[in-house]
N, C-alpha and C positions, 0 to 999 in steps of 0.2 A: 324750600322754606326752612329757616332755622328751626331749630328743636328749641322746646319750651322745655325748661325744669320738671321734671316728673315732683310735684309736692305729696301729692296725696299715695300714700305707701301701698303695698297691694293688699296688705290684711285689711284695710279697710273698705273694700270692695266691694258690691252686695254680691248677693249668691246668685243672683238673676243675669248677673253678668259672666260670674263662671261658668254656670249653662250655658249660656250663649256662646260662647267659645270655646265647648266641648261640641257643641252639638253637628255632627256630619254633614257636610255641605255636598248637596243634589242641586246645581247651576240646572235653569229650567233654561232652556233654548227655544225662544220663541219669539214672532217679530210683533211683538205687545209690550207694553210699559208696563213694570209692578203693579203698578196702581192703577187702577180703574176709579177714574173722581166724578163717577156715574154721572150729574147733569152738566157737571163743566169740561167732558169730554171733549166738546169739541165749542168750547167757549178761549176764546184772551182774555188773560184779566192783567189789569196794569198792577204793577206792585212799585214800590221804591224800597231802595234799605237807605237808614239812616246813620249817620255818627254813632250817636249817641243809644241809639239802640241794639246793642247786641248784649253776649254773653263774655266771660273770662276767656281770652284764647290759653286755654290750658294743652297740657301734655297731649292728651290721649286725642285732643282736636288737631295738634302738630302730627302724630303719628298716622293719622287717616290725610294731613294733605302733605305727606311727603311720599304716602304711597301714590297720590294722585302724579304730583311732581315726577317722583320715579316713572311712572306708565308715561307720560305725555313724552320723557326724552327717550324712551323707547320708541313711541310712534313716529316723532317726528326727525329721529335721528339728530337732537340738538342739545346741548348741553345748558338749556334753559334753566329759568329762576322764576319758583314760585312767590310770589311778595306778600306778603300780612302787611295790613295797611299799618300795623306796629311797627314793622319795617321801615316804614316809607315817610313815619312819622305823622299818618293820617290821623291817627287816635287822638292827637292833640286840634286837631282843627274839625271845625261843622263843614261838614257838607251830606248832601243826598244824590242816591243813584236813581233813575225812572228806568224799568222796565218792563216788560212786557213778556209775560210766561205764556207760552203757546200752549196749543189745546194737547190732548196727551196721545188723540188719534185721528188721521186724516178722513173724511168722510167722504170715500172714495165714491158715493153717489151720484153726490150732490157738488155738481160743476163748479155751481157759484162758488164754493168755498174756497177762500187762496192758498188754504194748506194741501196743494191736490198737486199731484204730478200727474203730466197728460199722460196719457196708452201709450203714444208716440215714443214716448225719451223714458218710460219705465227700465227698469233696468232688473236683474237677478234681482230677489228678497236679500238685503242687508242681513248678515248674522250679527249676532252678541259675539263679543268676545272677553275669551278668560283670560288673565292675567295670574301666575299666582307669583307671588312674591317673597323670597327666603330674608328675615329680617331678621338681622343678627341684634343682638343686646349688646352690652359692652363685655360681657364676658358670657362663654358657654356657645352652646347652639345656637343656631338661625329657629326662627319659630314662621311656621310659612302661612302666607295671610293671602286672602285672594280679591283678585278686585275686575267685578265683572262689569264690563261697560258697553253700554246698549246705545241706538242710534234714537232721536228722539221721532216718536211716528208722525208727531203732528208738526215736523220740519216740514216744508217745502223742498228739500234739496238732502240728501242720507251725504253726509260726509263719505268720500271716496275711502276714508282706511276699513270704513265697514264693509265695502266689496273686494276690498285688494291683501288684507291683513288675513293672515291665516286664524281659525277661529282659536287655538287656547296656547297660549306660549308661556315660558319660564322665564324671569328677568332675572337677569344680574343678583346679587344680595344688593340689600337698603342695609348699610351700618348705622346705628345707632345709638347712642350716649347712656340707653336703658336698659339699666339692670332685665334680668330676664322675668324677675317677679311682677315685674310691673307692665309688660309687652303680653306675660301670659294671661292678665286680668283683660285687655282689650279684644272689642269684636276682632272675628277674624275675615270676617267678611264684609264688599260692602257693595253695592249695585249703584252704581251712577249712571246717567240721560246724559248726550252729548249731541249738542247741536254747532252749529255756525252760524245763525241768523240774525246777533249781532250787530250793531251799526261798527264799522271799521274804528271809532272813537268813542266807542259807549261808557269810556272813562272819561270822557273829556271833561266832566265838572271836577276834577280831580285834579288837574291840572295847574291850576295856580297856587293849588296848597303843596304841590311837591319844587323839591332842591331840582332847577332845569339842568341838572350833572345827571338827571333819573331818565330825563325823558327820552329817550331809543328813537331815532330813525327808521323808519319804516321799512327801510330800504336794507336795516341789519335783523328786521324780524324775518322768520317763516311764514307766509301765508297762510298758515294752518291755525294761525294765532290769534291770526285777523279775527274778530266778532267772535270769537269762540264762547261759549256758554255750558257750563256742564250743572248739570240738577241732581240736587237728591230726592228721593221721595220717599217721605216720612208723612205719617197719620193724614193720609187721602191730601197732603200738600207738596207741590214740588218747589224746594228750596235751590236756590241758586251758593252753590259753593266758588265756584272759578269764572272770572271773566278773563276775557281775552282784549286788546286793547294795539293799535298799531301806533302808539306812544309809550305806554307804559310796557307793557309787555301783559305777563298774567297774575292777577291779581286774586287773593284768596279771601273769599266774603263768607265764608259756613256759619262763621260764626255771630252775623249781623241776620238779625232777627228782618226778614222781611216783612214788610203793612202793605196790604192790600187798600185797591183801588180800586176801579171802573172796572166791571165785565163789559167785553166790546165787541156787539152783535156779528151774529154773521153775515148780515146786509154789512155792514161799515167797515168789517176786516175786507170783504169781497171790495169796495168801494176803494178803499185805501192800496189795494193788492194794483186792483186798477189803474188806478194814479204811478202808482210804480212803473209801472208797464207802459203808461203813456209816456210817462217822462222817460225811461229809458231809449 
C-alpha cells in the first residue's frame, strides 16, 4: 500500500503510546483468540462497512498495513498489492460492503454448529505465527516491529500456512519514507485473526465504481487471496482490516468504521451451513 505523509510530528505523541512501544513483548502461543467476546462467542453477527464512514487514513494506519502487505508476500511467495480504496478512487463514490464476522470459537460439542470440523479430517492444532519485521526509516537504523498472526478458531477450515509455515521467522527490511522519530512513537506490535471464508467476490459491489484497467483475472491471482479476510481485535470487537477479492485483489478497509447488524442464531448458521452442503 502507498505510504501516507507522516503530518503529525513525533513530539506530539502521547506518553501512552511511548510506553506502548517500550514495553517487552511476551507473544502468548496459544490456539484461542485475544479476545474472548464472552456471549457472542459462538454467535455471527452481520456487519457492513460503509463510504462514508471511516476515519483519516493517516500515517501510522499506512505503517501497520504495509507490515500486513509485507507478511502476506512472504506467505504467499507473490509480489502483491495492498489497495486503499484512496487508491482505487473508492473514497469518491457511495458504496457498502455486507459481511459476516464469524464467532471467535468453534463449539466443538455441539455438532449442529457449522463452525465444526469432523474428528475425521481434524488435523495437528494450527500454531500462531511470529513475524518480526526490521523497518528501516529514511535515514538511521531499522526499528523491529512484530506481527503475530493467528488462525481464526471459529473458521470452518485453519488456512494451510498455519500447519505448513514454520512458527516465528525474520522478513526482509520494510523501507520507509519515515524519519525514525516518527516509526519510534508507533506500536510495535500487533496481533491480527486470519480466515478464508470469504465469498470468491466479496468485493463485488465495488466493482462498477472502479477503472476496469483494476479489475485482475482470477486466473493472475493466488488462491490464497481468494475470500481472504483478516481481523483485528480491539475492545471485545473484531474489525475487519484486509479483504481478499478474485477481481480486485486485496483491499485494505482498517480504517472504515464497521455497523453492526443481525446476530444469526445457531439454528439458521447450522440451516444455512446445510444449504451449503446440499447444493454442493
Amino acid at each position: 500500500m502507498l505510504f501516507i505523509e507522516a503530518i503529525n510530528r513525533a513530539s506530539t505523541q502521547s506518553n501512552e503510546k511511548k510506553l506502548l512501544s517500550r514495553t517487552k513483548y511476551r507473544p502468548t502461543i496459544s490456539n484461542k483468540d485475544s479476545v474472548d467476546l464472552s456471549s457472542a462467542a459462538h454467535q455471527v453477527k452481520e456487519i457492513h462497512l460503509d463510504s462514508q464512514v471511516k476515519t483519516p487514513l493517516t500515517a501510522s494506519v499506512s505503517v501497520f498495513a504495509n507490515l500486513i502487505e509485507h507478511t502476506l508476500r512472504h506467505l504467499i511467495s507473490t509480489n502483491l498489492h495492498l489497495y486503499s480504496p484512496e487508491e482505487l478512487n473508492l473514497d469518491l463514490k457511495k458504496w457498502a460492503l455486507f459481511l459476516q464476522v464469524p464467532p471467535t470459537s468453534a463449539d466443538k460439542d455441539n455438532p449442529s454448529v457449522a463452525y465444526k470440523t469432523s474428528t475425521g479430517n481434524r488435523r495437528p492444532p494450527a500454531k500462531q505465527l511470529i513475524f518480526h519485521i526490521p523497518v528501516k526509516p529514511s535515514y538511521g537504523t531499522p526499528i523491529e516491529m512484530t506481527l503475530l498472526l493467528s488462525p481464526h478458531n471459529g473458521s470452518p477450515e485453519t488456512p494451510n500456512i498455519f500447519h505448513t509455515f514454520q512458527k516465528e521467522s525474520t522478513l526482509p527490511v520494510l523501507r520507509t519514507p519515515y524519519p525514525p522519530e516518527f516509526l519510534r512513537q508507533q506500536a510495535t506490535h500487533h496481533h491480527i485473526l486470519l480466515d478464508q471464508d470469504g465469498e470468491p467476490d466479496q468485493l463485488s459491489p465495488l466493482y462498477a465504481h472502479i477503472n476496469q484497467s483494476r479489475i485482475i483475472s482470477s486466473d493472475n491471482l493466488p488462491p490464497e487471496i481468494t475470500g481472504l479476510r483478516i481481523w483485528r481485535s480491539k475492545n471485545n470487537t473484531l474489525t475487519p482490516v484486509v479483504l481478499g477479492d478474485d477481481k480486485i485483489g486485496l483491499l485494505f478497509v482498517g480504517h472504515h468504521k464497521p455497523l453492526e447488524g443481525n446476530t444469526i442464531s445457531e439454528e439458521e448458521r447450522a440451516r444455512r451451513a446445510n444449504n451449503l452442503y446440499t447444493k454442493a
